[in-house]
N, C-alpha and C positions, 0 to 999 in steps of 0.2 A: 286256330287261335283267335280271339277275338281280336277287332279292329278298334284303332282309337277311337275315344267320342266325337273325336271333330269329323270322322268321316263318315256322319251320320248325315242320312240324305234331307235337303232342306226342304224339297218336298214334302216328304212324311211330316217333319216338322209343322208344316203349315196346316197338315190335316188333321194333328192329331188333337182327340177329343177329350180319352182319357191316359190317365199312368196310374198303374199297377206300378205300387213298390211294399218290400220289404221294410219293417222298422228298423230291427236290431240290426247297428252295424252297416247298414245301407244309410238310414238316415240318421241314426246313433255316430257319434264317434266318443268309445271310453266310458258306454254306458250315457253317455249323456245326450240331450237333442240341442245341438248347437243352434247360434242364432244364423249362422246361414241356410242351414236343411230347413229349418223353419222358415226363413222368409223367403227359402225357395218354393215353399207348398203355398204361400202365400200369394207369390209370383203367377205359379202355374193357374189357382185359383183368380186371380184377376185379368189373365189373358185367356179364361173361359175355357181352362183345361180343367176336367173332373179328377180328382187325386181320390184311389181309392188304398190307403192302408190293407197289405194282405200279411199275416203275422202269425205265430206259433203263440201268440202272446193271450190271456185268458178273458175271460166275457167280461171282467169287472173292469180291466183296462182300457178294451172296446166302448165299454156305455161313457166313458169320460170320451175317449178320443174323435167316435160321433161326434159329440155333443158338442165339442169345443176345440176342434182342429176345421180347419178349413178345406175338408173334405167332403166329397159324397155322398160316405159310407166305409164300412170298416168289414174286411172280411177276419173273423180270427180262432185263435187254436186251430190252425190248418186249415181250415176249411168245415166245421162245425156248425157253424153259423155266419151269417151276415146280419151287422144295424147300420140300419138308415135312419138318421135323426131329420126329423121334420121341422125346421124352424117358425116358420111361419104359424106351423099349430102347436107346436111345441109336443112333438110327438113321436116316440124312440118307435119304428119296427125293426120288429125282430124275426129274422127269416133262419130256420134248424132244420138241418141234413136230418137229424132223428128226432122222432117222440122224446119224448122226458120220460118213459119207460125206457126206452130202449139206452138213454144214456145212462141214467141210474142205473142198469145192468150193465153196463159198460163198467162205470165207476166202481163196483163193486169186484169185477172182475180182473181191473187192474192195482188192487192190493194185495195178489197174491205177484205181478211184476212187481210192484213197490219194495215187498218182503225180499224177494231175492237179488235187486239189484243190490237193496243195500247191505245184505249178508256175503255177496257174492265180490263186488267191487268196491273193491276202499276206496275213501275219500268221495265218492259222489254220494250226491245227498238231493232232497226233495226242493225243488225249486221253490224260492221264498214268495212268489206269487197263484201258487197251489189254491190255496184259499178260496180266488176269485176263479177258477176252472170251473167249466159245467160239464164237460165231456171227457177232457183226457189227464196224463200224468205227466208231465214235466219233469225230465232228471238233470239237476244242474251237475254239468261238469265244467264250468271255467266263470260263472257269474258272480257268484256268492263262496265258492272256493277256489283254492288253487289248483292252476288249470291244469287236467287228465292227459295224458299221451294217448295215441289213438287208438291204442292197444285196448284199454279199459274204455275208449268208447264203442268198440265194435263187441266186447262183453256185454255193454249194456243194451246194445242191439240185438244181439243174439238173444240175451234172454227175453227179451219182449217179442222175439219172433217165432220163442220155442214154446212162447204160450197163447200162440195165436195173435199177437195184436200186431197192428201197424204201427215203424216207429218211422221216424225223421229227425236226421243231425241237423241241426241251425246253429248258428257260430256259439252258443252260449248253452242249450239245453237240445237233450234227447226228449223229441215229444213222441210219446204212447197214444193207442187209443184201439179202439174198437168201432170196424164199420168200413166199410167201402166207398168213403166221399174221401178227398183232400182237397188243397186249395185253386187247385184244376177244376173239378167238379162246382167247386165254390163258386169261384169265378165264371164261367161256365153261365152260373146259374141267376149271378148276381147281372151279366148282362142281358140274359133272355129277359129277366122279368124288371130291369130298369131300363134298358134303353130301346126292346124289340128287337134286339139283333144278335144276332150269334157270334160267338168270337170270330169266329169262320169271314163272317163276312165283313169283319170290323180288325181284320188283321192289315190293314194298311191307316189306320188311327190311332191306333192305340202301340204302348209297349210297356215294359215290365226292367226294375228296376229291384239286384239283388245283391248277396255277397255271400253266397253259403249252398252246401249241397241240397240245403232242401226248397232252394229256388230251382233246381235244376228240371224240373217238370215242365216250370213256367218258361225256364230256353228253350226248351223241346218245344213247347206247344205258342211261344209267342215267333212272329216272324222278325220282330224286332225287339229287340231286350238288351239292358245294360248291366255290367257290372261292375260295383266299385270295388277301386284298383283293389282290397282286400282279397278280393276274389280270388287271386294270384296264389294265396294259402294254399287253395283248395284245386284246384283246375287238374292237379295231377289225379281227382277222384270222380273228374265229371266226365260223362259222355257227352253230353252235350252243354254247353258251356255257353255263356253267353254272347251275342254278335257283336256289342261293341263293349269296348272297355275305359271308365276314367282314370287321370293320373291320380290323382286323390286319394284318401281314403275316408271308408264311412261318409260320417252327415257332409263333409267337403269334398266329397265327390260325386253326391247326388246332385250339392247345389252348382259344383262344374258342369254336370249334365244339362239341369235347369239352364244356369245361362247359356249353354248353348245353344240348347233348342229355342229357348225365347230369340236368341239376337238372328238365326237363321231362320226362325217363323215370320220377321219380320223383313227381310231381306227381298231384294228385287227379283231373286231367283237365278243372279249370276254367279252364284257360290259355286 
């Protein structure tokens, strides 16, 4: 079971460079970004910690949060893509797992999931941020309708996995897709080619900050990783679960995190 957040080591704290988190519901609380999760990225960004957004959320929401959060970089739709906004030149790159063929064949190929989610399971329907996607399908079941028993979400998984695609539950949609990257791979790829260094060797700097099964990759694969207290929903479906855990929920439980690690970053190291 995971451990509180206060008994996260101050060590770590002191070295750590970046944080990997979740949007929705990590630093969402109710759909919304509260003004604490917010000026806790603001925090982490002035004590010279890199924030890097990793999300289910789609390329059109990415190019704003780049551009105007006080981030990094933005990994999103699972791991699809990464942008880095350049301020200084004023200049968005855009780093993709696949060709623009090969997603275009993707997209194509996930309207034949589209078709029998929605013939198949009532009440779920196509996530209202659809528009802005370059690679995958989004099926809301609790954002923009009333929210599915799990029953109809492990239908909606099923059938995306009876037609070959990769799907992942996040607290608000089932994301689809086509292809062998997710935000493992993302991330992965997002540190070899921005900071030189492999997660591997950058696992006592960094952690990862989530509230949903499809962070469960990034507990598996981070040595140290949070989740807010929402998490608690779901823990009965994880194998691997997060190592520590805040009282909070959502965006006030990220910003509980933040101030912890800020006030034990700056500590004499008698904690």
């Amino acid at each position: 079971m995971p451990r509180p957040i206060g008994e996260i080591p101050p060590a770590l704290c002191r070295r750590l460079s970046v944080v990997f988190t979740d949007i929705d519901d990590t630093l969402t609380t109710h759909g919304l970004l509260p003004e604490k999760s917010y000026a806790a990225l603001w925090a982490l960004h002035d004590a010279g910690i890199r924030v890097v957004p990793v999300t289910g959320r789609p390329a059109g929401w990415c190019d704003h949060i780049a551009r105007m959060w006080p981030v990094a970089g933005v990994i999103g739709e699972n791991g699809a893509f990464y942008f880095v906004y350049h301020r200084d030149s004023r200049r968005m790159r855009r780093e993709y797992a696949q060709t623009e063929e090969v997603r275009r064949r993707g997209r194509e190929a996930l309207e034949k999931v589209r078709t029998e989610v929605l013939d198949e399971v009532p009440g779920a329907a196509v996530a209202a941020d659809q528009a802005y996607r370059i690679a995958d399908l989004a099926v809301d079941f609790r954002e923009d309708v009333p929210p599915l028993d799990e029953g109809s979400v492990d239908r909606i998984c099923r059938i995306a996995r009876r037609n070959g695609a990769v799907c992942k539950v996040s607290s608000i949609h089932v994301n689809c897709w086509y292809g062998d990257y997710d935000k493992i791979t993302c991330l992965r790829e997002f540190l070899r080619r921005e900071s030189g260094r492999s997660l591997d060797e950058m696992q006592e700097e960094v952690l990862f900050a989530g509230d949903s099964p499809n962070d469960e990759p990034a507990f598996r694969e981070f040595r140290h990783s949070i989740g807010v207290a929402n998490i608690r929903d779901f823990l009965h479906r994880l194998d691997h679960p997060p190592r520590y855990i805040t009282g909070a929920r959502g965006g006030e439980g990220f910003a509980e995190a933040v101030s912890i690690i800020l006030r034990l970053r700056g500590s004499d190291g008698k904690e």
